[in-house]
C-alpha positions as CSV (number, residue, x, y, z in Angstrom):
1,X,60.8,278.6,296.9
2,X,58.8,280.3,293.8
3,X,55.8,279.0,295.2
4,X,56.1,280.2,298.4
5,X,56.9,283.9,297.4
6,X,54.2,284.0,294.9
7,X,51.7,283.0,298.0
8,X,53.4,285.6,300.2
9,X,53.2,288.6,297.2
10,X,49.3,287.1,297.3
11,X,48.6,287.4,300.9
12,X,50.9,290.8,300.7
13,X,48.5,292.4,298.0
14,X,45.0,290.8,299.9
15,X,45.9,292.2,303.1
16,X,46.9,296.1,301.7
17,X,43.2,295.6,299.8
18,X,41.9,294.8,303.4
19,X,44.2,297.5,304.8
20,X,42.5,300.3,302.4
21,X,39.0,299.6,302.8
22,X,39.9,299.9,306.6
23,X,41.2,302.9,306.1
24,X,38.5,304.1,304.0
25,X,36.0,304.1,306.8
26,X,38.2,304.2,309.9
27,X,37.3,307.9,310.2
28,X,35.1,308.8,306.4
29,X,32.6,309.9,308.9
30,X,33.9,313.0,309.0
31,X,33.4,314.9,305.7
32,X,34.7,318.0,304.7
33,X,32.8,320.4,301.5
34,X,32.2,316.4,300.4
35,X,35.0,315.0,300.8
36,X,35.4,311.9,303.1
37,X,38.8,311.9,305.9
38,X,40.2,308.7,305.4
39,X,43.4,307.2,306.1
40,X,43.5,305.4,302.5
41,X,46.6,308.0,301.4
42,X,48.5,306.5,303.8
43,X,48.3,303.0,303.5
44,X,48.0,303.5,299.6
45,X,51.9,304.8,300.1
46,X,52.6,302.1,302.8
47,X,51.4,299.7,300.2
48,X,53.9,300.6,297.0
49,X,57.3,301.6,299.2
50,X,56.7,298.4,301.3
51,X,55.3,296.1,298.7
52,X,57.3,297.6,296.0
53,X,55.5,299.1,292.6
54,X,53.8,296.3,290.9
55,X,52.6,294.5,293.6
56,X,51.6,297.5,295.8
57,X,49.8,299.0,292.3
58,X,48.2,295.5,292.3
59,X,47.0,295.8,295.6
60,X,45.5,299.3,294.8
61,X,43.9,297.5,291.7
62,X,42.5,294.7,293.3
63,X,41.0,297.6,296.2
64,X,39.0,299.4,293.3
65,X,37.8,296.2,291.7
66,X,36.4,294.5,294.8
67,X,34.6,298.1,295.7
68,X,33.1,298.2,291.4
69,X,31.9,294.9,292.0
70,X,29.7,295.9,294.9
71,X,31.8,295.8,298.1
72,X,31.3,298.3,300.5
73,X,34.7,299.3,300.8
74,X,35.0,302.6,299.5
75,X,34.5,305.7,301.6
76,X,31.4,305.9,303.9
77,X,30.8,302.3,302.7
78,X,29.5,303.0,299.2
79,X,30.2,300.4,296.5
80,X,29.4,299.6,293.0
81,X,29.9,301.0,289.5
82,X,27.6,304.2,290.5
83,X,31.0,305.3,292.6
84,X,32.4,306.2,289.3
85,X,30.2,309.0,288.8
86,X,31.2,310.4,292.8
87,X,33.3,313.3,292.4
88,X,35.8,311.7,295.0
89,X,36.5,308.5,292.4
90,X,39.4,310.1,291.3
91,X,41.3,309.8,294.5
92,X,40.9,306.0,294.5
93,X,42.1,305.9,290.7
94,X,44.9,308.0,292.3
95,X,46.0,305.2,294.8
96,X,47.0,303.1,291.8
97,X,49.2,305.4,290.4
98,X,50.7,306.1,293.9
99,X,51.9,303.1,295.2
100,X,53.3,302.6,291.9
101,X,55.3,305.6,291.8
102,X,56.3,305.2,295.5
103,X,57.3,302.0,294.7
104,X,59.1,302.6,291.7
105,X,61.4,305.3,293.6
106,X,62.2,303.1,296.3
107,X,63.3,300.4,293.8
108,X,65.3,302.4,291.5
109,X,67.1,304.1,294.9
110,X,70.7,302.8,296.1
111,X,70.2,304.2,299.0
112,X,67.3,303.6,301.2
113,X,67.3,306.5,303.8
114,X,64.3,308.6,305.3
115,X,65.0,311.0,303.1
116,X,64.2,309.0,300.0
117,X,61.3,307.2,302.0
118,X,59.9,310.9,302.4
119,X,60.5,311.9,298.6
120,X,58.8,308.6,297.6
121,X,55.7,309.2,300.0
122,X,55.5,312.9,299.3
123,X,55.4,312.9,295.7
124,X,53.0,309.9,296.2
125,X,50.4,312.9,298.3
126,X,51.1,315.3,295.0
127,X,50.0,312.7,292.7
128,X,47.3,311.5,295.0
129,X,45.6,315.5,295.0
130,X,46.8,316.4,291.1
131,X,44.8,313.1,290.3
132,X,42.1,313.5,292.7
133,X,41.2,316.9,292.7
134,X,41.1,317.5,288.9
135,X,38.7,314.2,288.7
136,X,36.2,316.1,291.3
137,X,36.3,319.1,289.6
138,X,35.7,317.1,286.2
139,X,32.9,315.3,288.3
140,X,31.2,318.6,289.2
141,X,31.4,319.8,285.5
142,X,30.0,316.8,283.7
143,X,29.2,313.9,286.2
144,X,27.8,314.7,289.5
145,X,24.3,315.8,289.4
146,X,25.3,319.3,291.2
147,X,26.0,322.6,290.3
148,X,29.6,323.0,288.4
149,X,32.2,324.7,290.4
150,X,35.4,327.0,289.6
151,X,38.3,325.4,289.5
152,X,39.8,327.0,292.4
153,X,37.0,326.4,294.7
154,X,38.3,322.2,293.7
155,X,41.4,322.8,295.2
156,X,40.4,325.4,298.4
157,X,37.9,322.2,299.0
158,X,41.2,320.3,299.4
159,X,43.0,322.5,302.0
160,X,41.5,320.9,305.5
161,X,42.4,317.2,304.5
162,X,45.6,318.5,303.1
163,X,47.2,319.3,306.8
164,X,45.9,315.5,307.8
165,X,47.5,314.0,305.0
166,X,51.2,315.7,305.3
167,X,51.1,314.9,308.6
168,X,50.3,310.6,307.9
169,X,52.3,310.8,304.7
170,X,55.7,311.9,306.6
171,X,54.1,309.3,309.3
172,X,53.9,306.8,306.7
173,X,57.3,307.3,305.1
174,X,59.0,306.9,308.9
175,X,57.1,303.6,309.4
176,X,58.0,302.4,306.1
177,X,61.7,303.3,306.5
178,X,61.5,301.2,310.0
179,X,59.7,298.3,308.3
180,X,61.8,298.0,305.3
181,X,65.0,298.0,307.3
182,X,63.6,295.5,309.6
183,X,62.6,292.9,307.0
184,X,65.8,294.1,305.2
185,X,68.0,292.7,308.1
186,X,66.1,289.5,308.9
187,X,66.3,288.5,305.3
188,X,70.3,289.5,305.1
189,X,71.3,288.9,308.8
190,X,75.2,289.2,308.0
191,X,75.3,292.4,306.3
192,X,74.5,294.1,309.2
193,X,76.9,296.8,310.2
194,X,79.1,296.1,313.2
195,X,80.6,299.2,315.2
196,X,83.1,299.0,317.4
């Protein structure tokens, strides 16, 4: 039985890798004041409140490695250890920390309603842009070769891909909430609730 749920946590964490590299270039064509529209937010808090905080962060981890090694799987399929100098690396350290925290909140909760499926996802989207957006502006200080930007203009940048992600993070927090209850009464068919 140990076995078998350590090759199902495996195929879990491979397939959230898979999921975010999908997501990273579903729609990254589009780019707004250099900043790709990706989907990765949302399956980076799919991945922890599904997956639960260690082996969602572990999927997040093993995401960034496979992408530093050369992998096209990041944004606009760039890939290799030049990526860390992109002002946009910060959100992909950000999708560790997020599925973590995600996860962690759904783990530590005794009751798993939307509402804490919604705190857990939408403190997950804070992280993601307090992470993010201070690494680009970092980037455009020290890193990227381009002219340095107030820190202000970071975070106006941010607005546009801010109404997309709300919108897939309370998305993502609904599906997760129909998912985990699903699995929840497969697993544990007789404590379903019967009304009369």
């Amino acid at each position: 039985m140990h076995s078998t749920n350590h090759v199902k946590s495996l195929v879990l964490i491979a397939m959230f890798a898979s999921l975010m590299a999908v997501g990273a270039n579903l729609t990254s064509m589009l780019v707004i004041a250099g900043v790709p529209i990706t989907l990765q937010t949302f399956f980076a808090i799919l991945a922890g409140t599904l997956l639960g905080s260690k082996r969602g962060a572990t999927a997040m981890i093993l995401y960034m490695v496979i992408g530093l090694i050369g992998f096209p799987v990041f944004s606009q399929f760039h890939a290799g250890l030049s990526v860390l100098l992109r002002p946009t690396f910060g959100f992909i350290l950000s999708f560790i920390v997020v599925a973590y925290v995600a996860g962690k909140i759904i783990e530590k909760s005794n009751k798993k309603s939307l509402q804490t499926f919604m705190y857990a996802s939408l403190l997950g989207l804070v992280i993601n842009y307090i992470i993010g957006t201070n690494y680009m502006y970092f980037a455009f200080q020290f890193l990227a070769a381009t002219d340095a930007i107030p820190y202000s203009a970071a975070w106006l940048v941010m607005l546009a891909p801010a109404i997309k992600d709300i919108i897939f993070t309370c998305m993502a927090a609904i599906l997760a909430k129909r998912i985990y209850e699903t699995v929840q009464t497969k697993q544990h068919p007789m404590k379903q609730t019967i009304t009369p």
